[in-house]
DRENLONU-904375 format. One record per residue: y, z, x of N, C-alpha, C in turn; residue in one letter. Coordinates in steps of 0.001 Angstrom, whole numbers, padded with zeros to 6 digits, always signed. Atoms other than C-alpha are relative to their C-alpha. Layout:
<rs>
YZXYZXYZXA...
</rs>
This chain:
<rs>
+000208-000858+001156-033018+001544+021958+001158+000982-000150X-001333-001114+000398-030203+004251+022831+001455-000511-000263X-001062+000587+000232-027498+001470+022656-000013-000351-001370X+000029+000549+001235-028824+000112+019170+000165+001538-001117X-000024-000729+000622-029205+003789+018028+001528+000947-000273X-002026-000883+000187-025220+004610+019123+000476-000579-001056X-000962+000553+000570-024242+001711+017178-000372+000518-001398X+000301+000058+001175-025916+002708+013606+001027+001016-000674X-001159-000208+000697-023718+004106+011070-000585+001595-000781X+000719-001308+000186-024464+007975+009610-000673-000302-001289X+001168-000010+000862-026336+006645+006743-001226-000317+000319X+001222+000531-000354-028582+005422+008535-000742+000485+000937X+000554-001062-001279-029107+008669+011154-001561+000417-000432X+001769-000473-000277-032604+009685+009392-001053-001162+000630X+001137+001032-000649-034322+006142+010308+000531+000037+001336X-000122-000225-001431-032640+006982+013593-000800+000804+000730X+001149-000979-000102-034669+010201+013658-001219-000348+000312X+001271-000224-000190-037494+009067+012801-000212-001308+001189X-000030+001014-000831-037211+005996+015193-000038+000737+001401X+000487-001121-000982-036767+008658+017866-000889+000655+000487X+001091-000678-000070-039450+010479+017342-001374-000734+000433X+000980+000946-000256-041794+007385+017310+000344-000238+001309X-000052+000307-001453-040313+006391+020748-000354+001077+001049X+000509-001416-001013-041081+009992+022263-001338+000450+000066X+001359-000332-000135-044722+009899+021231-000316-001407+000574X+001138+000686-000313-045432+006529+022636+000170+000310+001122X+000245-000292-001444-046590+006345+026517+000948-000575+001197X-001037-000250-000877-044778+006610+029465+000628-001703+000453X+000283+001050-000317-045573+003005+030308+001041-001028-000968X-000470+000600+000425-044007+001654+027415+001693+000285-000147X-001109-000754-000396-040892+003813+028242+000889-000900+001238X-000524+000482-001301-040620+001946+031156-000047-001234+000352X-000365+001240+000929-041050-001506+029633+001157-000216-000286X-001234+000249+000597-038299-000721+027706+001121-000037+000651X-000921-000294-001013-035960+000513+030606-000035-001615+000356X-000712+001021-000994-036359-002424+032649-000287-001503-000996X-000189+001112+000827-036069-004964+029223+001698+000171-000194X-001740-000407+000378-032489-002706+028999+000594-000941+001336X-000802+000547-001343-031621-004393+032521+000199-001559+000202X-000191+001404+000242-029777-007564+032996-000733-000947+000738X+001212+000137+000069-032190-009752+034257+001851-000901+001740X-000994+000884-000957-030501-011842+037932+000254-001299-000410X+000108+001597+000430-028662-014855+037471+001047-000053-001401X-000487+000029+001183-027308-013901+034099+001475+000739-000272X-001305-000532+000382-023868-012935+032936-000423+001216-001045X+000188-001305+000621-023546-009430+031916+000533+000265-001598X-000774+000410+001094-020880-010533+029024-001207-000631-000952X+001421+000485+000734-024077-012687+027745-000426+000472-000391X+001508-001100-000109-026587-009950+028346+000537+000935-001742X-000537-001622+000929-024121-007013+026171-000317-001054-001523X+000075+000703+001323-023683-010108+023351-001479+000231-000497X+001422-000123+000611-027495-010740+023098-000510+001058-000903X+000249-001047+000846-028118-007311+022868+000653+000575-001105X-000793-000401+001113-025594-006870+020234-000451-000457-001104X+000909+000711+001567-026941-009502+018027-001245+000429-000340X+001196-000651+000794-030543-008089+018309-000265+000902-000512X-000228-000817+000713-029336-005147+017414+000348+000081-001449X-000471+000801+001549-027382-006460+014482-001130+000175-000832X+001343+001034+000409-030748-008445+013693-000844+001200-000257X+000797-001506+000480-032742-005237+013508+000484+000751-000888X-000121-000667+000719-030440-003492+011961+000205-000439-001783X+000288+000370+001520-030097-005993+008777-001369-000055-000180X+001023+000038+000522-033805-006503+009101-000348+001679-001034X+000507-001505+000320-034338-002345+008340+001009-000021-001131X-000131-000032+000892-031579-002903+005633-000448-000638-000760X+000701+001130+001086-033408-005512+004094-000915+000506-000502X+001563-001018+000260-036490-003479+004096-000177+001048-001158X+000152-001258+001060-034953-000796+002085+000529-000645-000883X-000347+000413+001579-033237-002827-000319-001137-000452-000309X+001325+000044+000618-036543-004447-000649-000939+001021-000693X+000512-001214+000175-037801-000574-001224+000466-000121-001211X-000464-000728+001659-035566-000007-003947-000362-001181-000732X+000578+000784+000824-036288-003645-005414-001110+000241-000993X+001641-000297+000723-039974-002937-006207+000023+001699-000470X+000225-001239+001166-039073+000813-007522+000602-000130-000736X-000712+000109+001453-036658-000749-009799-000729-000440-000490X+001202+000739+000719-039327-002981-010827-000941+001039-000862X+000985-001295+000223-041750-000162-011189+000251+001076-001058X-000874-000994+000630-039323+002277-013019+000620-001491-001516X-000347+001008+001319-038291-001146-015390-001066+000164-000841X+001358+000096+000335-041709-001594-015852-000511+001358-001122X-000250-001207+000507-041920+002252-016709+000768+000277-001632X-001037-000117+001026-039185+002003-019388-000237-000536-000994X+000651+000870+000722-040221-000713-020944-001471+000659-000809X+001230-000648+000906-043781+001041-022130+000937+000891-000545X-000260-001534+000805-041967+004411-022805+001035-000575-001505X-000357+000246+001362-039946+002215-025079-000150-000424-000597X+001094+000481+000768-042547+000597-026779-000532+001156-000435X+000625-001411+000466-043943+004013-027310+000849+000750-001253X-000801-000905+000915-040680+005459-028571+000283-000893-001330X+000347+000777+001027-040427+002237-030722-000655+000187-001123X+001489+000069+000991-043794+002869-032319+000356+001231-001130X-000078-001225+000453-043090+006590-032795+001288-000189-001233X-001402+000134+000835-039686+005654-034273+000034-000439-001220X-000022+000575+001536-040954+003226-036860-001028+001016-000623X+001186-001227+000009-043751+006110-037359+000658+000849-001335X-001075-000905+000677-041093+008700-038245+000924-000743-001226X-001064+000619+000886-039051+006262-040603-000789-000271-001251X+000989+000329+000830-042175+005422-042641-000284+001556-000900X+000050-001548+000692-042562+009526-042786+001230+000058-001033X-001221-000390+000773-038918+009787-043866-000071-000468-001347X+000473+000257+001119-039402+007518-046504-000769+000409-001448X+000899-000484+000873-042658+008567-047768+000485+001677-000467X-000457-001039+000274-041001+012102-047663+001038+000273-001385X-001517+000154+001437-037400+011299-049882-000548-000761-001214X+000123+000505+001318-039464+009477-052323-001210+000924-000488X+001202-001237+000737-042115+012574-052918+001371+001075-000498X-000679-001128+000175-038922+014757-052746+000777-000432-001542X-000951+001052+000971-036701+012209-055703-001389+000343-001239X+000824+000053+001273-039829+012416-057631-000317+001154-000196X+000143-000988+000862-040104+016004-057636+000960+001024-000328X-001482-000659+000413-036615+016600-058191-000063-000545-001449X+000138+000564+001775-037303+014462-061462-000292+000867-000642X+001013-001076+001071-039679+016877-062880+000857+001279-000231X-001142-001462+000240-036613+019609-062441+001002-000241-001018X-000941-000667+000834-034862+021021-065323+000886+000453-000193X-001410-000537-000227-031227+021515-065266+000634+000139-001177X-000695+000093+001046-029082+022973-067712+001739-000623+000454X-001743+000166-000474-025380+021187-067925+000786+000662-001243X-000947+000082+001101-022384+022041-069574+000939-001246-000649X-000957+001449+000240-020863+019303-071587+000745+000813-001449X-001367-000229+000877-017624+019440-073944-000300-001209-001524X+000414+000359+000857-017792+018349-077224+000405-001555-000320X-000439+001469-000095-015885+015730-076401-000894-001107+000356X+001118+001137-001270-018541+013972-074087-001025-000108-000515X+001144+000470+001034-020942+014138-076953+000058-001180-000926X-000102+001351+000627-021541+010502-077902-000895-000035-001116X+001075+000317+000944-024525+010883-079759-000244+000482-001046X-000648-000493+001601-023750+010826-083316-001145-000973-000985X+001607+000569+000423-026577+009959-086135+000410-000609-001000X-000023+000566+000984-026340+007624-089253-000314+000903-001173X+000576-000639+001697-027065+009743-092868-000043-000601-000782X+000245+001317+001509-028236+007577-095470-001043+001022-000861X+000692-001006+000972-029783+009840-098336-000785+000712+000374X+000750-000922-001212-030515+012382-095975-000759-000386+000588X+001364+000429-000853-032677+010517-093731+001264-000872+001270X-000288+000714-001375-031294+010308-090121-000529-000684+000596X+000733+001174-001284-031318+007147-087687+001020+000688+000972X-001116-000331-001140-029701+008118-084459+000599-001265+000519X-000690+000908-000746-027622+005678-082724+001083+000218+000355X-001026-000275-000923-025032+005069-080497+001343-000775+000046X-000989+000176+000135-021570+004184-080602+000886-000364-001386X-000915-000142+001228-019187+002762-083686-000614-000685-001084X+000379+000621+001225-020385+001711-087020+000421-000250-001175X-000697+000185+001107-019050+000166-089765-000873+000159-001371X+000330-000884+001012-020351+002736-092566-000062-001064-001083X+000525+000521+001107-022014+001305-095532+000699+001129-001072X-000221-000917+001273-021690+002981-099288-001101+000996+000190X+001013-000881+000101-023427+006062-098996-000501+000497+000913X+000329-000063-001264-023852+006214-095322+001055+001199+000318X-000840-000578-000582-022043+009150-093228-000638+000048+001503X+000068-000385-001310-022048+010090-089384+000110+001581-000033X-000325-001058-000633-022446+013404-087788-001230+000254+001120X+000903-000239-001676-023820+015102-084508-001430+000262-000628X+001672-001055+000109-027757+016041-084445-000044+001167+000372X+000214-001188+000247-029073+018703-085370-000131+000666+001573X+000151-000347-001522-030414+018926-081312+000063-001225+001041X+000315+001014-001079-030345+017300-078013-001496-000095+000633X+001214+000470-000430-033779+017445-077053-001083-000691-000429X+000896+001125+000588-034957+014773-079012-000033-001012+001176X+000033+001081-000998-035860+011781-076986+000716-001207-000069X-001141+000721+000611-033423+009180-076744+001328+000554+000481X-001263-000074-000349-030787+010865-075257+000238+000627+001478X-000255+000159-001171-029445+010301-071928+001518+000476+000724X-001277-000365-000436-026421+011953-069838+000371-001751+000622X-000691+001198-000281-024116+008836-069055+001434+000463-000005X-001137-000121-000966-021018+008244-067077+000805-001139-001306X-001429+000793+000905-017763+006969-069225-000211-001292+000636X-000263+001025-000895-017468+004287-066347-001399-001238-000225X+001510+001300+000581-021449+002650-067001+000586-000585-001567X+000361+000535+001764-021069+002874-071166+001106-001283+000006X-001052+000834+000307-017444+000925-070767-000701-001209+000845X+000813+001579-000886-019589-001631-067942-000866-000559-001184X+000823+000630+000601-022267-001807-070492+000805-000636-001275X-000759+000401+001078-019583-002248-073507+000426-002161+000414X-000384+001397-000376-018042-005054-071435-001272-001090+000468X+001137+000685-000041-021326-006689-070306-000276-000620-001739X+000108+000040+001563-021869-006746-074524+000782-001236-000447X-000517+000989+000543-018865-008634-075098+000252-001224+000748X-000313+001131-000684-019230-010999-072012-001443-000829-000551X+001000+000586+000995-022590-011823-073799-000020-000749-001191X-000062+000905+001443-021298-012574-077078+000955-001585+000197X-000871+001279-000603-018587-014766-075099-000274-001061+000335X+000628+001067-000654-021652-016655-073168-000463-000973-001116X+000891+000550+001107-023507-017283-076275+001029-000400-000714X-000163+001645+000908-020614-019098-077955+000404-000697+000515X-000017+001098-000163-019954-021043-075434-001010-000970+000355X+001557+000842+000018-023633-022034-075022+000119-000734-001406X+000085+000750+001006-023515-022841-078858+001116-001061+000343X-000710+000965-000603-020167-024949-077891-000699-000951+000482X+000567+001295-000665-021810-026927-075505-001215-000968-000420X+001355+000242+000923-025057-026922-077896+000514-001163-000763X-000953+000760+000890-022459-028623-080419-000041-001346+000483X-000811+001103-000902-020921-031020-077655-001243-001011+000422X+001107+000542-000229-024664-031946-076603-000638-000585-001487X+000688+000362+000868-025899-032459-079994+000979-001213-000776X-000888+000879+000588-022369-034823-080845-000429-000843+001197X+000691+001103-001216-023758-036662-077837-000767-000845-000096X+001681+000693+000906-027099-037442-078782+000416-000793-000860X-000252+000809+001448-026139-038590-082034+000987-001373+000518X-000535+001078-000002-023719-040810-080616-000596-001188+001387X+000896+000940+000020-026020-042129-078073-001346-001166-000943X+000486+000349+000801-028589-042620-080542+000515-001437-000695X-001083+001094+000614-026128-044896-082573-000028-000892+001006X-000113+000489-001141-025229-046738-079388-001566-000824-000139X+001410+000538+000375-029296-047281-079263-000237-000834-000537X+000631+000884+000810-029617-048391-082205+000682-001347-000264X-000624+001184-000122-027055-050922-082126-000439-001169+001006X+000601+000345-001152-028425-051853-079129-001478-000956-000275X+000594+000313+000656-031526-052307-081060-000457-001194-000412X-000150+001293+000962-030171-054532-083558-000016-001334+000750X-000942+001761-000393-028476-056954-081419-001384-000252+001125X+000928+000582-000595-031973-057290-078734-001281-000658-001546X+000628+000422+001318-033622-057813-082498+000219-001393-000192X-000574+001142+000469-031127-060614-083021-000003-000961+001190X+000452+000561-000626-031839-062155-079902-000965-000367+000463X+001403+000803-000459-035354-062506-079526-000269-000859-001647X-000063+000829+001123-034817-063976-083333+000642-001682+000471X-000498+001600-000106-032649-066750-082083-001031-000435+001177X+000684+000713-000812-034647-067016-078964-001661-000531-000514X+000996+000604+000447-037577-067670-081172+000160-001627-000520X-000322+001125+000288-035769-070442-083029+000316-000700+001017X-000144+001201-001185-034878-072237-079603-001242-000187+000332X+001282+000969-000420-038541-072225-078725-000648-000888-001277X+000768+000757+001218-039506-073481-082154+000632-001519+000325X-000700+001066+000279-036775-076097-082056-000425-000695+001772X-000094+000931-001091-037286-076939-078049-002140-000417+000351X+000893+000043-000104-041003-076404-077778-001087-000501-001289X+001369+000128+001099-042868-076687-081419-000226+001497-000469X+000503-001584-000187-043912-073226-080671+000649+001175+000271X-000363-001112-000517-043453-069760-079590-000993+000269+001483X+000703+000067-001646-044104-069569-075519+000824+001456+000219X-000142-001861-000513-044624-066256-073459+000995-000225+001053X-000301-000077-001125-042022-065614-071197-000349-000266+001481X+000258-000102-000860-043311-064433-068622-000963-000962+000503X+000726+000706+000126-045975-067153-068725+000902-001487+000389X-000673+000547-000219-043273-069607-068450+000465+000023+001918X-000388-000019-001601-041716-068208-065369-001110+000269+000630X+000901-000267-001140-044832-067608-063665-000172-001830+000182X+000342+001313-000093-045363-071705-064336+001276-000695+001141X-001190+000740-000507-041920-072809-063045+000340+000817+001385X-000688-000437-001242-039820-072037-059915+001120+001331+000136X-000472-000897+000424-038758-068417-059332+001222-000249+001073X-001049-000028-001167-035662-067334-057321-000002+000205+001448X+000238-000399-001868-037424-065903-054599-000514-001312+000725X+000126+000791-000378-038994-069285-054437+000784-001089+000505X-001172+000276-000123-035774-070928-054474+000718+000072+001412X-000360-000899-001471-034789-068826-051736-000301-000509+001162X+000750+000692-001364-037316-069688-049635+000134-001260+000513X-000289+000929-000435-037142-073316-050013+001203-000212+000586X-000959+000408-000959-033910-073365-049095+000178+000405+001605X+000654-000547-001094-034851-071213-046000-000535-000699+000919X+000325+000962-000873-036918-073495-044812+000095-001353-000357X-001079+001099-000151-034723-076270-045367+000744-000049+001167X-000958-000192-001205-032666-074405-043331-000400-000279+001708X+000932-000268-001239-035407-073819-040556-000155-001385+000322X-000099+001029-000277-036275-077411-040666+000791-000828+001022X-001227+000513-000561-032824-078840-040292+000144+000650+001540X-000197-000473-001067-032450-076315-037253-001064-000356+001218X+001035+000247-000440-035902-077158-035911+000621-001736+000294X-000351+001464+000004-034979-081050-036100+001254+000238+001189X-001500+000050-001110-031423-080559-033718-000319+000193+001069X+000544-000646-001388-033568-078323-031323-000863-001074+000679X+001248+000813-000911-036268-081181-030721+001185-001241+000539X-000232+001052-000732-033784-083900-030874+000375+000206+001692X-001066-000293-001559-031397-081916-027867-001047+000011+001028X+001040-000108-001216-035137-081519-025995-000532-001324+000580X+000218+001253-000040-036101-085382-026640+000683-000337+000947X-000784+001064-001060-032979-086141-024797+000073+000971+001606X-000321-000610-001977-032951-083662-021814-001809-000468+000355X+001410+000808-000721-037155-085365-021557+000352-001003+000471X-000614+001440-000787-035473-088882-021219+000153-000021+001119X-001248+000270-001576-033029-087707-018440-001412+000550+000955X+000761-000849-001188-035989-085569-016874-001059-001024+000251X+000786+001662-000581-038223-089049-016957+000568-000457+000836X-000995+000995-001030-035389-090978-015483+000001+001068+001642X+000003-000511-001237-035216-088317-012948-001197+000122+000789X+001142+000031-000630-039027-088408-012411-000133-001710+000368X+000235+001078-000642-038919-092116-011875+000704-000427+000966X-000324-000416-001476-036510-091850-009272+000008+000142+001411X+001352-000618-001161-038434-089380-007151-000844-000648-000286X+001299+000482-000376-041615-091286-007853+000407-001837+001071X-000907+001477-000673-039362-094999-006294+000227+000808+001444X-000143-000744-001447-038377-092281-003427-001129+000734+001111X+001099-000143-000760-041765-090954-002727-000663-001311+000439X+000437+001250-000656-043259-094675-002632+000511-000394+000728X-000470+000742-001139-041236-095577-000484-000081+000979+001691X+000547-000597-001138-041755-092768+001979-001169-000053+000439X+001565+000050-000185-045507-093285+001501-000407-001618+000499X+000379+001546-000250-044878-097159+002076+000482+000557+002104X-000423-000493-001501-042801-095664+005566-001364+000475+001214X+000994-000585-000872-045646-093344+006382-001222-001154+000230X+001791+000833-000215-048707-095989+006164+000669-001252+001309X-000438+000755-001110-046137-098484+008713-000392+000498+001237X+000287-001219-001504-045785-095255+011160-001382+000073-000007X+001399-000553-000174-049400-094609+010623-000486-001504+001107X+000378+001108-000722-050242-098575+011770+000499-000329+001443X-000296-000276-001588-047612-098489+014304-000527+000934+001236X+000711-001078-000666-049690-095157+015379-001056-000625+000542X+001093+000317-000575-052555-096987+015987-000178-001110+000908X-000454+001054-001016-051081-100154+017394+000469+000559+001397X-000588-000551-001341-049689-097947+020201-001250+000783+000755X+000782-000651-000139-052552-095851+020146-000976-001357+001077X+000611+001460-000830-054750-099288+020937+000429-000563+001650X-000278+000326-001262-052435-100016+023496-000106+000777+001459X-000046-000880-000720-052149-097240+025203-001688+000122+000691X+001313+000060-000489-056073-097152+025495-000202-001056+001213X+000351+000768-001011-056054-100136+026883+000373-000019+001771X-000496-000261-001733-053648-099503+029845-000903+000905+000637X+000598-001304-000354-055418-096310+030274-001347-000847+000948X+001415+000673-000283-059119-098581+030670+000988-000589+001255X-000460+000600-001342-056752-100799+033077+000194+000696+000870X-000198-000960-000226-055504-097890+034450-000847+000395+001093X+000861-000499-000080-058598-096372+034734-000994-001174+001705X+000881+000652-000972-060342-099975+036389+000676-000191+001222X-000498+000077-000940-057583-100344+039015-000448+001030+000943X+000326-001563-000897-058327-096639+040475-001571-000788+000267X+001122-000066-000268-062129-097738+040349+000097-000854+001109X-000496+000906-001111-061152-101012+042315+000023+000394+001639X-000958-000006-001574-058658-099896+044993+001248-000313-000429X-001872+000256+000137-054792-099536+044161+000110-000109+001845X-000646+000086-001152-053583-101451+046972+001630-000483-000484X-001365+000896+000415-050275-102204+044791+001233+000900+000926X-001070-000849-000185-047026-100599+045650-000044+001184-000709X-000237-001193+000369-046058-097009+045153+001056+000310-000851X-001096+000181+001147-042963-098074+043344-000267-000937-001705X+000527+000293+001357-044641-099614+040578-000676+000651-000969X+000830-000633+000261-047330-097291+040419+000961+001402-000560X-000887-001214+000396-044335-094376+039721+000700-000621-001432X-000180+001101+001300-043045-097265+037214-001137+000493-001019X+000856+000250+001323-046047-097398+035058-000219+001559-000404X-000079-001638+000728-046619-093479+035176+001374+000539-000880X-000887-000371+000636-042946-093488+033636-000073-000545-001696X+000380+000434+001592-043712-095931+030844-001049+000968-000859X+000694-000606+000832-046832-094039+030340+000741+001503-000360X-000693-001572+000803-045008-090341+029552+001432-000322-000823X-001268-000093+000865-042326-092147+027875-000598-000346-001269X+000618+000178+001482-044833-093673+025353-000756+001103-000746X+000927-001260+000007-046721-090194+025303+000881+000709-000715X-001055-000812+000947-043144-088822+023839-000201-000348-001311X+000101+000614+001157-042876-091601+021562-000977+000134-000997X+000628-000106+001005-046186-090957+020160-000045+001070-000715X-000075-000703+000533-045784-087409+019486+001606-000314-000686X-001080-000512+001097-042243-087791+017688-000245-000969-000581X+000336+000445+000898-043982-090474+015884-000817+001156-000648X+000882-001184+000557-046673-087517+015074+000836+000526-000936X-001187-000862+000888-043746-085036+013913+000105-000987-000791X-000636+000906+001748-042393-088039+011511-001435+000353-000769X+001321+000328+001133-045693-088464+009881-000069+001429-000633X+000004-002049+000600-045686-084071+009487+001078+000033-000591X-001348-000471+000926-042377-084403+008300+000095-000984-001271X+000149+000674+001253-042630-087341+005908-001078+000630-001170X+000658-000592+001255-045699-085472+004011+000580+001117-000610X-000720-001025+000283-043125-082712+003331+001086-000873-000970X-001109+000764+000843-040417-082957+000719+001575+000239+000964X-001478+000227-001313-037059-084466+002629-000342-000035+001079X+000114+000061-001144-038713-084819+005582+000375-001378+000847X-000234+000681-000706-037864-088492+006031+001244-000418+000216X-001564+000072-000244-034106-087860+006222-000286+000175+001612X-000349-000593-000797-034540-086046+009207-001123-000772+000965X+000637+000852-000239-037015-088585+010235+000310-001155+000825X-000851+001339-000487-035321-091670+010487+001199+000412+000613X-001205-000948-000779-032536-089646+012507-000777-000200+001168X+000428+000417-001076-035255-089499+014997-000599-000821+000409X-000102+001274+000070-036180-092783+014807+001326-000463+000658X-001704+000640-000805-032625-094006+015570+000158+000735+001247X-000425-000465-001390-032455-091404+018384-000791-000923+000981X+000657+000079-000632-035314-092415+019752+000331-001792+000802X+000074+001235-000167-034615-096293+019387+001276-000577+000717X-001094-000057-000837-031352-095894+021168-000154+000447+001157X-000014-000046-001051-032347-094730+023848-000674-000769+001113X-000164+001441-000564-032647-097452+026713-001614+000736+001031X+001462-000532-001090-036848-097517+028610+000582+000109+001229X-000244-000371-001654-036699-096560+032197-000505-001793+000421X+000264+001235-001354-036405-099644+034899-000884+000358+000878X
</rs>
């Protein structure tokens, strides 16, 4: 503990403190634990011992920084967390106050309206000049091209209704707005013009159009008179006869046909070859099956025989073998040589019911038949 507490660094002297303090209240016992855990133990290298304790020191001491960065983790959290409401709050309040402001500048605009201001204006900046027609004023506004009998001059007052303070800079916008109006409207009539020389000369077009489907269902009447007698319905016609889509089709499956026909013949002829190749194999199996029913007879011809020696065999022992001992080693050789023979006759017969088995068959056949009986 007093080696891990030299090494810590002065930020980290209050958890030294209090780490102190905890080690001075526990009991004597565990005081003295600790002492003889500080001691190198026998056996062990002291170079070892100092490392160990260096690293568990280490190891403690990132664990206790981990701890507190973990500390501050979860009060940043906490304090995010924090911020987050208060600025949902101030949010609320904010759009709150903006709604006031609002509702405020448009009570204040409207009761600045209702206020009464006197201006000074120059006589110059007085636009509003009245028509006189046999003493009976119209007011209006800007230039007029005076009739007989008509004059202009100012009114009598301004607080008639009808008259508005205005900026040089609007009346000349609204002047020009005026004449970009009269500008739109003739080239709307223009195009009115251009659209209505259109028409008319579709129309025409039409009707020519007209004429000449007029003059063809005329002649096409006279071809049915002259080919038929009559007058026949179109469409009545082609629904009778052969359309294009029908057309279509037949040739379609013309086509399909023809393609269908090439595909069976090319299958016709790979069936031939695959007959010829099944009659073949069926000439190659009969004849293994003619093989196997020989081996099978020869099986039983040997089989027969073999019985019989066996019974002879058998009656000599009952007797009394008084023969020789060199004969008697003789016939026990014939018998385990025919005892081979019958099992690798067996195998043939297992291998002939297999496919290719009597290649490898008649191989042992020939081995077998080459090799010379015992004397």
């Amino acid at each position: 503990r007093s080696k891990r507490d030299g090494q810590h660094d002065d930020d980290s002297s209050l958890d030294s403190d209090i780490n102190s303090a905890a080690d001075s209240d526990s009991d004597d016992d565990d005081e003295d634990d600790n002492e003889e855990a500080d001691v190198c133990p026998s056996g062990c290298d002291s170079a070892v011992y100092d490392g160990v304790l260096e690293l568990r020191n280490r190891r403690l001491d990132m664990e206790e920084a981990l701890g507190e960065i973990q500390k501050i983790v979860e009060e940043s959290k906490k304090s995010h967390t924090r911020l987050l409401q208060k600025e949902k709050t101030l949010n609320k309040d904010q759009t709150l106050a903006e709604e006031k402001i609002q509702h405020f500048q448009a009570n204040k605009q409207q009761k600045l309206n209702q206020l009464h201001r006197i201006l000074s204006l120059k006589l110059s900046q007085i636009k509003c000049i009245s028509v006189v027609e046999d003493n009976v004023e119209s007011s209006g506004l800007g230039r007029y091209a005076l009739l007989s009998g008509q004059t202009i001059r100012l009114p009598e007052s301004l607080d008639e209704e009808g008259q508005v303070v205005f900026t040089n800079t609007a009346l000349e916008r609204l002047r020009q707005r005026i004449v970009d109006l009269h500008r739109e409207k003739a080239e709307i009539r223009r195009q009115y013009r251009n659209l209505k020389m259109m028409y008319g000369a579709r129309m025409r077009e039409n009707k020519k159009i007209n004429e000449a489907k007029k003059e063809l269902e005329r002649r096409l009447e006279d071809i049915q008179q002259l080919k038929f007698g009559q007058l026949v319905d179109i469409d009545d016609l082609e629904k009778s006869g052969m359309s294009r889509e029908q057309e279509e089709l037949g040739d379609r499956l013309r086509e399909t046909e023809l393609r269908i026909q090439k595909r069976l013949a090319k299958w016709e002829e790979k069936l031939k070859e695959e007959r010829q190749v099944y009659v073949e194999v069926t000439r190659a199996n009969t004849k293994v099956m003619e093989d196997l029913v020989k081996l099978g007879q020869r099986r039983a011809s040997l089989d027969t025989e073999l019985d019989a020696r066996m019974d002879r065999i058998a009656l000599d022992d009952e007797v009394g073998y008084d023969g020789n001992e060199i004969e008697y080693e003789r016939m026990q050789d014939l018998l385990n040589m025919q005892r081979k023979e019958i099992v690798t006759l067996q195998a043939e017969i297992e291998l002939f019911r297999r496919k290719g088995g009597h290649v490898f068959a008649m191989a042992t056949s020939m081995a077998i038949k080459s090799t010379p009986p015992p004397q």
